[in-house]
Structures are given as structure tokens and as C-alpha cells.
C-alpha angles and dihedrals in degrees: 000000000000108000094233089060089041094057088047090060092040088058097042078056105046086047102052086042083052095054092038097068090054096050094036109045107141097052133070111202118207108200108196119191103190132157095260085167139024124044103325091044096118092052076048102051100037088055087057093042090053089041097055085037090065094045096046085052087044117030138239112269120058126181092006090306123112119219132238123193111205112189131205131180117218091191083220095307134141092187098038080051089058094051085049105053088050098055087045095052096036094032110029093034083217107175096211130039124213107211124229132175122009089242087055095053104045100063094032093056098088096043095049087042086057093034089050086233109170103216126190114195106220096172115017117099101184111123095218099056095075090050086064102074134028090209084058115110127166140218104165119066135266115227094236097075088051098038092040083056102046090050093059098040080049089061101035087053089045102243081140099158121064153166122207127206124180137161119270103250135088095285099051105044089058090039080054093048105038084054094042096045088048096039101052087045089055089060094261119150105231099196098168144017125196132189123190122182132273097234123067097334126198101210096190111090084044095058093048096063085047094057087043094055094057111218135171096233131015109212105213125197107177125142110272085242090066098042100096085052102049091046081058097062091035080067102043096050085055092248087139095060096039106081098259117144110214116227142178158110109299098271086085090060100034100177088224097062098017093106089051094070110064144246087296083082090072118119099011116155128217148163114227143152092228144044126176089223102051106143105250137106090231089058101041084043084049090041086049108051090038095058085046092048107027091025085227139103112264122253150179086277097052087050100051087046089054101040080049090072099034085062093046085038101048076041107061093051092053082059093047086237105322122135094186100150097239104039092049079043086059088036098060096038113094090010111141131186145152109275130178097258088053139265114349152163146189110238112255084219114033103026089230127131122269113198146138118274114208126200107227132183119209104244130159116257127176086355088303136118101237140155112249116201114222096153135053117190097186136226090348110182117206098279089218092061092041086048086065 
């Protein structure tokens, strides 16, 4: 877009948000733009459900304002996303934004930043995105402080000779560097790297290379939606009964599909912020009320959905009420509280999430998959941001 005409749209949106706020006091108004459909509906559809979940246990005013949840489906797209973002600033006047997808960020950034647009990123893993507003905040994860762990529990377990394979967008390409960059400084042989496609991948000729080269480990970044799929083919090309420990950050083994994909997922090894069987009342209290309500295992998405709106929520009463872009900004920044995934934070300086990252290994309990946590490396920060 010309800059002239961008700065024209950034203006009509800064004055009808303006005059929004007068006419609309007593409302705060949460715009969320998710993939309710395409292939990243389900990521889409477990951060609302954790979302809703939060407001339903607790309610839906907070210092005296009354909230409002405006959801949009991206279908998938970031440009579709974009488009998106702009009508629910300009048009729906919405005084938060719940992000969403890291194409929908990106270009968005500069638009939210002039319209003073607080945006909490509920989805989106890529370290960058955070770095392209000062009014970005995240909830959710970036790939790099899993990926940066598993590399160093690979080495120290002597799994010292690996492929990658990850899937060919934003977040897997840094889940795929920050391994490969840790791995390779902690004395690991990388002897091959792999990228499929995002959409409607056919894992198998890719995991063919990876049985004929042989490794020790195979590092695995996929979208959690593809994961049952993937475990299928890891299984027909024999993977499972060639010596190959699976690793990777927590969307392998995504809690919510995890049972669905059969007993090759066993003993699978990742680095996540979130288990659904992390040991803590919070989280059995949180397990509990989201199968009632969503009729599906909780999982990392759910959580970042619902610490989303403890953040907007714990905010706004620090404002007494007031959604003024900069102050609930300030507001959000530093703040610290229990979640159920455990102890975490939002960064005073960068805005981006501090939490714990557990090593899990995928066992049977109760006659269920599930990932079972047996060690915590704590407040871990994103490496690439602490390396500046």
C-alpha cells in the first residue's frame, strides 16, 4: 500500500476509535481474528474455546466494563487476517485485538501500533512478531524457547546425530534454526534438514529420506492439526521400528488429538510450555471445566486463549477500566500470575511470554496417550531475543 494512502487509513482509524471510546464507555470491546476454518481451523477454534471458557467462569464485566468478544475467521489467511484486523479496528471500533496468525500480525503491526491498538497474541509462535509493535504482547509460546531446550536435552542424552523436518511457514523455519543453531553448539551432527509444505502434506517421501539417512533422532516442527496424520505415515514407512527417537517442540504431541494417533506416538519426546497433565489443581480445575464446556482434552492453545483474557481481564483493573492503548500496554507488561501451565510472566521490556518448558515423554496413563511432564526447565525467555 502507498504510504500516503496507508497513513490516510491509519488516521480514519485512530479517529473513529477516538470517537468510539466517547460514545462507547462502558464496553470493551475484544476483536479476535483465529483460523476457524482451513488448515489451522482446529489452533483457531481451541484459543477461542479457552478464551469463552475464562469469561463464562468469570464473567463478563470487569472494573465496572462490560466485555464484548468479536470474532472473526481468517479461513487460514493471512491476507484475508489483515483485512480483518482493519474492519475490526475501523468498523467495529473493538479496543483489543486477539492475534491470531503470524501473517496476520506482521502486516497488521503498523496499522494496530497508529491505531493504539493493544494486541495480545494468543497463536502465533514467531519470535519477530512480537518485535513489530510496542502495543504486542503474547500469551501463547515462540518456537525458539522449546526448540532452543530440546536441542540441548538431544545432546546431553546422546542422541548426537539428527534430521529435521519441519513444515515450510514462519514458525517452522525458526523452530528448524534455533534447533539446528543449538544443536550443532552443543557438539550434534545435523545431517539433514527437510521442509514439506504447509498445505496437505504427504509426509511420506520425506520420511523416507529420513529412515535412509539413518539418525539417531528425528526433530519434528508440524502444525498440531497434522500431527495424527503425520504419526500415521511415521508408522507405515517402519520409523517406529528403526531406532529413531521422535523429537520436537509440543505441537507433535498436541494433547487434543494426541489419543487419535495410536500407540507410535509412545515415547515420543518434546519441549513444551504445557501438558494437560501438568500436576496442579489449577490445571486439573482448568482440564476439567474445558472438557465439560468444549467436549475436548485440553491443550497449549486452550491455555494461551484463556491466559489471553486473564492478562486483558487482571489489565484492565489495573486501569480501573481504561483501554487507552498505552496505559493497558503498561499495564500488561511485568505482570506475573499461576497459570495452569504453571508459573509465568509477560516480559516488562519485550511484551513476550515468560514460562516454564517441560520435557515430556509420551506414555500411556489411565489407558490414555498422554504427555507426561519429568523435567522443568523454569522461566525460560525466547534465546533469540536474550541473544540481542
Amino acid at each position: 500500500m502507498p504510504r500516503k494512502c496507508f497513513l490516510g487509513t491509519a488516521v480514519v482509524a485512530i479517529s473513529i476509535a477516538t470517537l468510539a471510546s466517547a460514545a462507547g464507555q462502558g464496553t470493551v470491546k475484544v476483536g479476535m481474528v483465529m483460523p476457524m476454518t482451513g488448515p489451522l481451523a482446529a489452533a483457531g477454534q481451541q484459543v477461542i474455546a479457552g478464551a469463552r471458557l475464562y469469561i463464562k467462569q468469570h464473567g463478563d464485566r470487569v472494573a465496572g466494563k462490560q466485555i464484548e468478544l468479536i470474532v472473526r475467521d481468517d479461513a487460514s489467511s493471512g491476507e484475508t487476517g489483515k483485512r480483518l484486523i482493519q474492519e475490526l479496528v475501523v468498523n467495529d471500533k473493538v479496543d483489543v485485538i486477539g492475534g491470531g496468525l503470524t501473517a496476520d500480525l506482521i502486516p497488521s503491526a503498523a496499522l494496530l501500533t497508529e491505531a493504539q491498538k493493544p494486541t495480545v497474541i494468543m497463536l502465533s509462535s514467531t519470535t519477530a512478531v512480537v518485535e513489530k509493535s510496542p502495543l504486542f504482547v503474547r500469551t501463547s509460546c515462540t518456537l525458539a524457547q522449546s526448540s532452543a531446550i530440546m536441542a540441548d536435552w538431544a545432546v546431553k542424552k546422546r542422541l548426537s546425530k539428527a534430521v529435521t523436518l519441519v513444515t515450510e511457514f514462519a514458525p517452522g523455519l525458526e523452530a528448524e534454526e534455533t534447533f539446528t543453531n543449538n544443536y550443532k553448539a552443543a557438539g550434534g551432527q545435523l545431517v539433514e534438514a527437510i521442509r514439506v509444505p504447509l498445505r496437505s502434506p504427504d509426509f511420506a517421501p520425506f520420511l523416507q529420506r529420513v529412515k535412509d539417512a539413518s539418525p539417531r533422532a528425528l526433530f519434528v516442527f508440524i502444525p498440531s492439526t497434522q500431527a495424527a496424520a503425520f504419526a500415521k505415515q511415521f508408522v507405515e514407512r517402519g520409523l517406529d521400528k528403526a531406532g529413531i527417537t521422535l523429537i520436537g517442540p509440543g505441537d507433535l504431541s498436541d494433547d487434543e488429538a494426541l489419543q487419535n494417533m495410536g500407540d507410535a506416538m509412545l515415547g515420543t519426546v518434546t519441549a513444551h510450555f504445557y501438558s494437560a497433565s501438568h500436576a496442579s489443581a489449577l490445571n486439573k480445575a482448568f482440564t476439567g471445566a474445558y472438557q465439560q464446556e468444549a467436549k475436548a482434552r485440553a491443550n497449549f492453545m486452550a491455555v494461551s486463549g484463556y491466559d489471553g483474557m486473564h492478562l486483558i481481564y487482571e489489565a484492565l483493573k489495573k486501569t480501573g477500566g481504561s483501554a487507552d492503548g498505552k496505559t493497558l500496554v503498561a499495564a500488561m507488561k511485568g505482570m506475573s500470575w499461576e497459570s495452569p501451565r504453571g508459573p509465568m510472566s509477560i516480559d516488562r521490556d519485550s511484551g513476550d511470554v515468560v514460562h516454564n518448558i517441560y520435557i515430556r515423554k509420551v506414555e500411556k496413563a489411565d489407558g490414555e496417550l498422554r504427555n507426561i511432564e519429568f523435567e522443568t526447565f523454569g522461566n525460560v525467555s525466547d534465546p533469540r531475543v536474550a541473544a540481542k
